[in-house]
MARMARZA-705079 format. One record per residue (C-alpha): residue number from 1; residue in three letters; x, y, z. Coordinates in steps of 0.001 Angstrom, whole numbers. Example, Ala and Ser with C-alpha at 12.3 -4.5 7.8 and 13.67 -1.06 7.14 Angstrom:
2
+-----+------+---------+---------+---------+
: seq : type :       u :       v :       w :
+-----+------+---------+---------+---------+
:   1 :  ALA :   12300 :   -4500 :    7800 :
:   2 :  SER :   13670 :   -1060 :    7140 :
+-----+------+---------+---------+---------+
//
This chain:
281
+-----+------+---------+---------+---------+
: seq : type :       u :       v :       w :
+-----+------+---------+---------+---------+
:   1 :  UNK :  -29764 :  -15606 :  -28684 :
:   2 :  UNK :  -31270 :  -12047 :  -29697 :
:   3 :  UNK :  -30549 :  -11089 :  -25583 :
:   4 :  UNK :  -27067 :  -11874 :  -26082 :
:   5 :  UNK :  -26547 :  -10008 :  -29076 :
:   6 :  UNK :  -28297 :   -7032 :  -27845 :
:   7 :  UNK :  -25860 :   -7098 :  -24770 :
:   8 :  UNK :  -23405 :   -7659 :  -26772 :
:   9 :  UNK :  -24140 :   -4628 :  -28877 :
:  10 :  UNK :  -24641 :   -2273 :  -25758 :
:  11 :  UNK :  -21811 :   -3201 :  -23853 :
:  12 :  UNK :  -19612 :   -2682 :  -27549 :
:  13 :  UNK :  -21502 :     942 :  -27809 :
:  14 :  UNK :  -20270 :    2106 :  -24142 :
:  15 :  UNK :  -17378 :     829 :  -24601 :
:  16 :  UNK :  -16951 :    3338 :  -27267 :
:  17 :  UNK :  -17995 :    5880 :  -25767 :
:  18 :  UNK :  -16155 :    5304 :  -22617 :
:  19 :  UNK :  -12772 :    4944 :  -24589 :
:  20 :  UNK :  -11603 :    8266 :  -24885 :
:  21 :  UNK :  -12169 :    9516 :  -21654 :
:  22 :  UNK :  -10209 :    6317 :  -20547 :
:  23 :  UNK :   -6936 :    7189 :  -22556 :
:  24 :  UNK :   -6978 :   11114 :  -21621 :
:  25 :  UNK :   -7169 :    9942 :  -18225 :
:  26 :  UNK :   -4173 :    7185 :  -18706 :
:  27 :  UNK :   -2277 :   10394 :  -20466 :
:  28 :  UNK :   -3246 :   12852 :  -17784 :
:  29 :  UNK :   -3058 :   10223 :  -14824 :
:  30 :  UNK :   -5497 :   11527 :  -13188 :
:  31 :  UNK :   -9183 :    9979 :  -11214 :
:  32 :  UNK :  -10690 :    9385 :  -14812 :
:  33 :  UNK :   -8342 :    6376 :  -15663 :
:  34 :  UNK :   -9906 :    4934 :  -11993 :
:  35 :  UNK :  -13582 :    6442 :  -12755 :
:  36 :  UNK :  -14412 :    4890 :  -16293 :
:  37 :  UNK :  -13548 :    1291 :  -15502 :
:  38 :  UNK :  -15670 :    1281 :  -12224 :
:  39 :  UNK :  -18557 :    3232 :  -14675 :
:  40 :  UNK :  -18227 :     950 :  -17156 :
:  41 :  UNK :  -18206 :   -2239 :  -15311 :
:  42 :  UNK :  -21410 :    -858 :  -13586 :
:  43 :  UNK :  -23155 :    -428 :  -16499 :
:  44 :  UNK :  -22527 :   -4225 :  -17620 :
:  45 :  UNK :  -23904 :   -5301 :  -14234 :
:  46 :  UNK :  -27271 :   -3619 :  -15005 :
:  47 :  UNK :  -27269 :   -4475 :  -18724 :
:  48 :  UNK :  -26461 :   -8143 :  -18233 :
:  49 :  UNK :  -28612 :   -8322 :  -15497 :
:  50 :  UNK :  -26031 :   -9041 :  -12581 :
:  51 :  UNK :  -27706 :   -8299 :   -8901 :
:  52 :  UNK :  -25023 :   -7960 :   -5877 :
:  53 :  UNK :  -25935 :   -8616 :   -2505 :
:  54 :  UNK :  -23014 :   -7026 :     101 :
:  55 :  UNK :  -22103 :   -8703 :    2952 :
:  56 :  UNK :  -19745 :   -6569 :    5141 :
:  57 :  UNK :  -17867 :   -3379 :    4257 :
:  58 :  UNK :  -14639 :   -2643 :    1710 :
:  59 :  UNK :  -12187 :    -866 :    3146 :
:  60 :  UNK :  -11442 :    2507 :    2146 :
:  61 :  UNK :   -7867 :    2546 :    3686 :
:  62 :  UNK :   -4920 :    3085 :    1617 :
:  63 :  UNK :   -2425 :     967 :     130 :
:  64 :  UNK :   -4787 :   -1691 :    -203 :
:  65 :  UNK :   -4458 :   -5316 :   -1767 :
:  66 :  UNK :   -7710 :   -7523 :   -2080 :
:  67 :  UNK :   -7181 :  -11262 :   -1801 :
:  68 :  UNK :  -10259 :  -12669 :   -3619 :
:  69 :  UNK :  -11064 :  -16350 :   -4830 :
:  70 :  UNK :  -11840 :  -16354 :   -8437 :
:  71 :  UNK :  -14531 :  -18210 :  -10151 :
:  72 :  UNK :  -15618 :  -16435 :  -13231 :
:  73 :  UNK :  -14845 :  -13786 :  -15466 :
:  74 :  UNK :  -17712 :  -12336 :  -14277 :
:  75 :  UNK :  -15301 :  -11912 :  -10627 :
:  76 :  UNK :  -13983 :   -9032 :  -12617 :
:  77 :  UNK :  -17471 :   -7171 :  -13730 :
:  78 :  UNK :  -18529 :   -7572 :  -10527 :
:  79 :  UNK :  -15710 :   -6177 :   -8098 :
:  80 :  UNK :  -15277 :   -3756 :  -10916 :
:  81 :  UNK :  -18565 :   -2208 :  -10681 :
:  82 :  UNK :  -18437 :   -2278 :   -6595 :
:  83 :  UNK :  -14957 :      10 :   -6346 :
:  84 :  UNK :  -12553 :    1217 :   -8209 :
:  85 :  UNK :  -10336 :   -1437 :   -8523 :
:  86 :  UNK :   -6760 :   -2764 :  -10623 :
:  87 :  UNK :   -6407 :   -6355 :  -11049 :
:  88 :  UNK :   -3556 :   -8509 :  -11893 :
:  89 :  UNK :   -4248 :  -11138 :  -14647 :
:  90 :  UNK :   -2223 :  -13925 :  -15824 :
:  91 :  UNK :    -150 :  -12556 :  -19134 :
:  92 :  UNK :   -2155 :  -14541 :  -21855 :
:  93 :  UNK :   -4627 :  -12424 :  -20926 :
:  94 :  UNK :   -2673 :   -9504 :  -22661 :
:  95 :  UNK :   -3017 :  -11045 :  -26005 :
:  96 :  UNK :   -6808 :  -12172 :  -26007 :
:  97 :  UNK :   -8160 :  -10543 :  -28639 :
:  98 :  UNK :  -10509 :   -7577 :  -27506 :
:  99 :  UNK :  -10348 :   -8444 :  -23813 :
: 100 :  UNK :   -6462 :   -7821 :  -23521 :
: 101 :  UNK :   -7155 :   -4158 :  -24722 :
: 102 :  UNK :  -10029 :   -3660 :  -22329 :
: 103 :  UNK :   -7208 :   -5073 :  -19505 :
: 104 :  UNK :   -4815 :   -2930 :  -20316 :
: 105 :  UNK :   -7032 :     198 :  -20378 :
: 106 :  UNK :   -7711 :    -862 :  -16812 :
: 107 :  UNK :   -4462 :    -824 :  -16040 :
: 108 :  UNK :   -3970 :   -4444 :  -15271 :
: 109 :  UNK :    -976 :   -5859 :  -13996 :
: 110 :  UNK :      26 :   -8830 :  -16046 :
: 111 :  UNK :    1807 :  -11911 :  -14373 :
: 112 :  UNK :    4002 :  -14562 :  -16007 :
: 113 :  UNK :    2999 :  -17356 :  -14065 :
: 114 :  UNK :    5671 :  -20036 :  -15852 :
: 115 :  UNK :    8761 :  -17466 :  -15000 :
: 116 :  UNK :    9056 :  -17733 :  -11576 :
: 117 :  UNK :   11908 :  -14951 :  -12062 :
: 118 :  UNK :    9740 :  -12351 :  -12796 :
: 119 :  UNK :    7706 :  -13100 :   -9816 :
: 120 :  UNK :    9524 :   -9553 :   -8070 :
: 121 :  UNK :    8477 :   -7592 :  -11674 :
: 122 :  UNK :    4937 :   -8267 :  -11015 :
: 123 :  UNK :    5261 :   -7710 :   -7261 :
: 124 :  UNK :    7210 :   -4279 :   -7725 :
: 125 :  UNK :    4651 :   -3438 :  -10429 :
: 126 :  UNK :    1223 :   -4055 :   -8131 :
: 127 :  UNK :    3217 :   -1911 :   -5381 :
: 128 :  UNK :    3478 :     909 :   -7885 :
: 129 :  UNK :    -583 :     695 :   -8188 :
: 130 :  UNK :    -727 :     171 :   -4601 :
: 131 :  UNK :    1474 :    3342 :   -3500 :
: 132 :  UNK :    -514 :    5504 :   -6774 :
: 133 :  UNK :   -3596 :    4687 :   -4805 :
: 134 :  UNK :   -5212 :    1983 :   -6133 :
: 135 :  UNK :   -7065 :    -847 :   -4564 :
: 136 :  UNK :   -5440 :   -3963 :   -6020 :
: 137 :  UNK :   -7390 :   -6829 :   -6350 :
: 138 :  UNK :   -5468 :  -10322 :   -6189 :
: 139 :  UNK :   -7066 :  -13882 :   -6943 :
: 140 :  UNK :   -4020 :  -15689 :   -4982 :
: 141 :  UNK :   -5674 :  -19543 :   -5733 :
: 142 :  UNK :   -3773 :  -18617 :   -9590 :
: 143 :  UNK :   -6737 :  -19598 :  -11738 :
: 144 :  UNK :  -10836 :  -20069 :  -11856 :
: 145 :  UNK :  -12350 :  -22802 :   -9839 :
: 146 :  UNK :  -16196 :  -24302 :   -9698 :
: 147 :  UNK :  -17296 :  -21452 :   -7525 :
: 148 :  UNK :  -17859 :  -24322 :   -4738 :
: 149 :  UNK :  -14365 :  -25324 :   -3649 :
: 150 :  UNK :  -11218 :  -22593 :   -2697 :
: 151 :  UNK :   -8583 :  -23720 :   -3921 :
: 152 :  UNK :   -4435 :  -23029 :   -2169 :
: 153 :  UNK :   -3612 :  -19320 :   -1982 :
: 154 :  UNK :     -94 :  -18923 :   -3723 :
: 155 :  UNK :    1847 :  -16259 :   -1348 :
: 156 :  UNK :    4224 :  -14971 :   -4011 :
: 157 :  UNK :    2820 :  -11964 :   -5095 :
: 158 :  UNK :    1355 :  -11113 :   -1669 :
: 159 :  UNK :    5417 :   -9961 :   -1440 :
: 160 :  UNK :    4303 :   -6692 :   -3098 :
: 161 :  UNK :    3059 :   -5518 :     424 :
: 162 :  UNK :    6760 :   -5839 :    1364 :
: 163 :  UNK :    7654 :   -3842 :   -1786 :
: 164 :  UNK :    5097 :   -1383 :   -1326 :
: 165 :  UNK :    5930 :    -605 :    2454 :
: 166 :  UNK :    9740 :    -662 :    1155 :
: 167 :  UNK :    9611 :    1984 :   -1577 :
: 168 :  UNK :    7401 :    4026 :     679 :
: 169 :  UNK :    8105 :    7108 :    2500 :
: 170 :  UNK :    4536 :    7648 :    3678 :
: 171 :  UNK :    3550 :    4421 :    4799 :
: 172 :  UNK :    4628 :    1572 :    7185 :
: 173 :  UNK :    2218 :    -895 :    6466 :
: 174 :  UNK :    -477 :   -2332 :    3745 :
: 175 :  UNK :   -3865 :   -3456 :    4531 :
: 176 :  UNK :   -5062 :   -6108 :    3332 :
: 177 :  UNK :   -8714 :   -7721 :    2930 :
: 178 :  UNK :  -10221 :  -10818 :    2058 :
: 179 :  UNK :  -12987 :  -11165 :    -221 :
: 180 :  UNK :  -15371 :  -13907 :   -1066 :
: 181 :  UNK :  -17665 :  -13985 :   -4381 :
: 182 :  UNK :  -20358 :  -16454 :   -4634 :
: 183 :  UNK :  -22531 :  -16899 :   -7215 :
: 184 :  UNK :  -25987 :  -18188 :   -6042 :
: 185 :  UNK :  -28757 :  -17438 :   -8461 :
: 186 :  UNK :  -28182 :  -17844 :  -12293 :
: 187 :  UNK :  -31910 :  -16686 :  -14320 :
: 188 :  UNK :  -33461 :  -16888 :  -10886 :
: 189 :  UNK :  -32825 :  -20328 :   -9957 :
: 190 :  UNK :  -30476 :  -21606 :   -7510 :
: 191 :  UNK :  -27410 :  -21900 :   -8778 :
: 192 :  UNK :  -26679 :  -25755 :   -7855 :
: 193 :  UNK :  -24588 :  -28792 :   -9908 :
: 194 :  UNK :  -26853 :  -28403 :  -12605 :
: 195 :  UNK :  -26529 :  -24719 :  -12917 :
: 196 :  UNK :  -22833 :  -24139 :  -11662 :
: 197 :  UNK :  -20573 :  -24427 :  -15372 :
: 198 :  UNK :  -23062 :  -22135 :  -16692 :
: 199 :  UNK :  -21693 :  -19432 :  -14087 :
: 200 :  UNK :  -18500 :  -20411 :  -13314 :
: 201 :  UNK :  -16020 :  -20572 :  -15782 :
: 202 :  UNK :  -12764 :  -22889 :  -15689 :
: 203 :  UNK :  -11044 :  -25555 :  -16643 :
: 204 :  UNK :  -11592 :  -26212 :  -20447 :
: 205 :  UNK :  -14511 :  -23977 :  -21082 :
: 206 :  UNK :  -14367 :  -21939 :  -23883 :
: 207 :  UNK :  -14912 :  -17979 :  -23251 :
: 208 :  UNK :  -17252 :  -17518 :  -25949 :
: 209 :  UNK :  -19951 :  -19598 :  -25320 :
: 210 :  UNK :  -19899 :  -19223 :  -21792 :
: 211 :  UNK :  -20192 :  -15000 :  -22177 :
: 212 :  UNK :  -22844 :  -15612 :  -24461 :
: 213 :  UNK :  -24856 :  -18131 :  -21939 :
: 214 :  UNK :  -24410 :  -15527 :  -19248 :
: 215 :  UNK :  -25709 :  -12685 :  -21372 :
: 216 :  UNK :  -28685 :  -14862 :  -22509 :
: 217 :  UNK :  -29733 :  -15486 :  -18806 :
: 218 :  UNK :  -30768 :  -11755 :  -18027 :
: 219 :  UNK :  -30094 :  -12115 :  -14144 :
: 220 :  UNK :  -26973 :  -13643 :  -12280 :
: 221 :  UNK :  -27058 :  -13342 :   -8310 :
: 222 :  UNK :  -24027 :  -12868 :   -6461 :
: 223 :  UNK :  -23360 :  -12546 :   -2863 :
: 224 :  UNK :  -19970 :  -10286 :   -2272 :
: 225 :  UNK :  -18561 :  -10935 :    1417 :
: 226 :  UNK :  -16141 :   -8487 :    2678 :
: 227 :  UNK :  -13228 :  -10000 :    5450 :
: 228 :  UNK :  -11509 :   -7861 :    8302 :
: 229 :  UNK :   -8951 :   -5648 :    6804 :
: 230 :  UNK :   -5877 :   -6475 :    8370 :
: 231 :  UNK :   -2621 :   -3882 :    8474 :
: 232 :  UNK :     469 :   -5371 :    7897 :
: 233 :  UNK :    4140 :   -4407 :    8687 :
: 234 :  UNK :    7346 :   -5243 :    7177 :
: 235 :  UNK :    8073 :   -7892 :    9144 :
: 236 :  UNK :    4476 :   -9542 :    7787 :
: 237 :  UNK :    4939 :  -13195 :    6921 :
: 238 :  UNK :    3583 :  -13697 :    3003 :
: 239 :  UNK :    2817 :  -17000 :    3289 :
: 240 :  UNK :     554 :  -16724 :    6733 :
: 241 :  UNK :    -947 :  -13666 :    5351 :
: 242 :  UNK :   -2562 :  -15732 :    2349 :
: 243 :  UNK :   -3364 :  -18786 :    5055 :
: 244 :  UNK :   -5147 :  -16711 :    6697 :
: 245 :  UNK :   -6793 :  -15136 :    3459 :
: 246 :  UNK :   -7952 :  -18347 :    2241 :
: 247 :  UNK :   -9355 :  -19708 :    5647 :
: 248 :  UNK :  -11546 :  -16403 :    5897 :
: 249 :  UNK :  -12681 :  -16568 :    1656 :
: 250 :  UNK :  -13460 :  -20086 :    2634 :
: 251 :  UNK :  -15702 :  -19376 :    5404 :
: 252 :  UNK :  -17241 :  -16668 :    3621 :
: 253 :  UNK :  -18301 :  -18784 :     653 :
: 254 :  UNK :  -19406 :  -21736 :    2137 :
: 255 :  UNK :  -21773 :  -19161 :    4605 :
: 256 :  UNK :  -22553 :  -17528 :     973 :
: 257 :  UNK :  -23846 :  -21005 :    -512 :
: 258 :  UNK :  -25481 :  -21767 :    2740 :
: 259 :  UNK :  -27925 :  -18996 :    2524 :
: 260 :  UNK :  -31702 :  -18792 :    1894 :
: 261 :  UNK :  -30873 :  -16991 :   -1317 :
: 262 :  UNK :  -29090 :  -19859 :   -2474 :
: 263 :  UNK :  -31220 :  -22538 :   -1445 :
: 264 :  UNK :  -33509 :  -24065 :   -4055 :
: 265 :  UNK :  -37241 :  -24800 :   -3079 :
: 266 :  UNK :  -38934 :  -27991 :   -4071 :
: 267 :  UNK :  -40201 :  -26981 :   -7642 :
: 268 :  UNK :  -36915 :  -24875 :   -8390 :
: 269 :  UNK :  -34920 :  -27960 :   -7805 :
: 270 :  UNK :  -36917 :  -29851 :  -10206 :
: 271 :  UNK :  -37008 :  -27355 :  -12537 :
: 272 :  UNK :  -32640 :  -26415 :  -12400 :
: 273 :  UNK :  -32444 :  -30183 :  -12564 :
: 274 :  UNK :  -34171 :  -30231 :  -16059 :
: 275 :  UNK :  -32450 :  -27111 :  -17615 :
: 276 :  UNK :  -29932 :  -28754 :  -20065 :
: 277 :  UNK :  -26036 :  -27813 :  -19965 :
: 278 :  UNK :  -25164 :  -25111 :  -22039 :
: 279 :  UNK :  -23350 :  -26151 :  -25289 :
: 280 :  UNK :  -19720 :  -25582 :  -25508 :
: 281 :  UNK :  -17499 :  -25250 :  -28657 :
+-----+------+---------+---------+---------+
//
């Protein structure tokens, strides 16, 4: 309990200090509204304890839209910290208290997954951060799974590399790269069953609890695989570009979870099988 408050209280502290430099570079649009994010989501990783092991290279080719699977909230400290990076969230996540203000500092693009007709706003909006310069990052499977599984990658808002390529007059085509997170250690031990809903976060979970278990653990290990970055045209097919997406995330993962880092020896299986589940409210 006292490590989570005191994370809580330092990430709070440099998140006020980071503030204004974040809004005079939203006013001034320039490289600090893309700087403080990626500085501020590196110093959570090192202040809740989060070590990431790359595997594979990010491109640093322009438009570009990451197609990531999405198991956490963590998925956004920790591709944060790596690049600088905008996401596109789900609209509730607009209204959360505190955590739909630090979204919108980031610049997030906000989705409203139940109006299907406002599908093209959200796909005209990422191309806007896409032709600015920003990397987008994209979790196509539309919500958190256990960290284990991928689930279907939706191909709608993959339409914003058509967008993008159409309101260009610099660029004929977008690349795109895949991008798997896996979570394998949670407070040094092997993140298996018994481990995985203290990382992961979905379903019914409540936020709360489940930021306050990761902050009390003081080390999550996660293994970030980079994909080929593939450039695509106009005449790029959405719905084969996120097939394609989710067969490579898949492979990634499950090579992720099969790896010596994730593997439990004979006493730390014992010992994750006899850590309790964390209580949830």
């Amino acid at each position: 309990m006292i490590r989570s408050v005191y994370v809580a209280i330092v990430m709070a502290l440099v998140a006020l200090v980071l503030l204004p430099f974040q809004l005079a570079g939203i006013l001034l649009n320039n490289r600090l509204q893309r700087i403080v994010p990626n500085l501020f989501h590196r110093t959570a990783c090192a202040v809740i304890g989060i070590r990431i092991t790359q595997v594979g290279e990010r491109t640093r080719e322009s438009p570009a839209l990451i197609l990531s699977n999405h198991a956490s909230w963590l998925d956004i400290i920790v591709l944060g910290a790596i690049a600088p990076v905008v996401f596109v969230a789900k609209s509730e996540v607009a209204s959360w208290p505190l955590f739909g203000q630090l979204a919108k500092l980031q610049r997030t693009v906000f989705v409203e997954r139940e109006r299907r007709h406002k599908t093209g706003d959200a796909a005209r909006a990422m191309s806007e951060r896409l032709l600015g310069g920003d990397a987008v990052v994209l979790f196509p499977e539309g919500t958190s799974s256990d960290g284990i599984r991928i689930l279907p990658f939706r191909s709608a808002l993959i339409g914003s590399v058509h967008h993008a390529i159409g309101d260009s007059t610099h660029h004929d085509s977008v690349v795109v790269q895949p991008v798997s997170l896996a979570y394998v250690r949670f407070g040094g031990v092997p993140v298996g069953r018994a481990l995985r809903e203290k990382v992961a976060w979905y379903g019914d979970v409540d936020l709360v609890p489940h930021l306050l278990g990761v902050f009390a653990s003081g080390a999550v290990d996660v293994t970030v695989s980079w994909g080929a970055a593939v450039s695509y045209g106009m005449d790029a097919n959405r719905k084969e570009i996120a097939r394609e997406a989710e067969n490579a995330v898949r492979r990634m993962t499950a090579r992720a979870l099969r790896s010596p880092a994730a593997q439990p020896s004979g006493s730390e299986e014992a010992a994750a099988s006899a850590v309790p589940a964390f209580e949830q409210t």
